[in-house]
C-alpha positions, 0 to 999 in steps of 0.5 A: 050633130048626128051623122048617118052611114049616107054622110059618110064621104068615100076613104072615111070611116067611122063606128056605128052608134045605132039603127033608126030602122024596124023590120026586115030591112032592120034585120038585114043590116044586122046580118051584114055587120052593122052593130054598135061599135062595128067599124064601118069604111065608105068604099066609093059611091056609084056613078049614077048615085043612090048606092055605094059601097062599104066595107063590113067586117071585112067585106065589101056590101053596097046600101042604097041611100035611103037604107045608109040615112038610117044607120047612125055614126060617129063622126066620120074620120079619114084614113089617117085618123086613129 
């Protein structure tokens, strides 16, 4: 099974494997740290949803839904995992 940023729950991380996605948005998640093996956390997610916050390389960036459900994961693990 393939996991995208989008399925990662809030106090779980994970490392990112891939971007299915070209262009300027491409580039932009780039610059913010999601490259292949970069640890990735899920901060919480808004009230009214379609946004939420992850931290990146020390800081705290939020991505819309649709932008997460193209950033390919490992398989999410809690706070305990190691």
């Amino acid at each position: 099974m393939e996991y995208t940023l989008k399925d990662l729950p809030a106090g779980s991380w994970s490392y990112v494997k891939r971007l299915d996605i070209n262009g300027k948005m491409r580039r932009r998640l780039l610059d913010l740290g999601l490259v292949k093996g970069n640890r990735v956390s899920c901060m919480g997610a808004s009230p009214l949803g379609g946004l939420r916050a992850y931290q990146i390389c020390g800081a705290v960036v939020a991505i819309r839904d649709e932008d997460a459900a193209l950033v390919l994961i490992d398989r999410p693990r809690g706070w305990g995992d190691e």
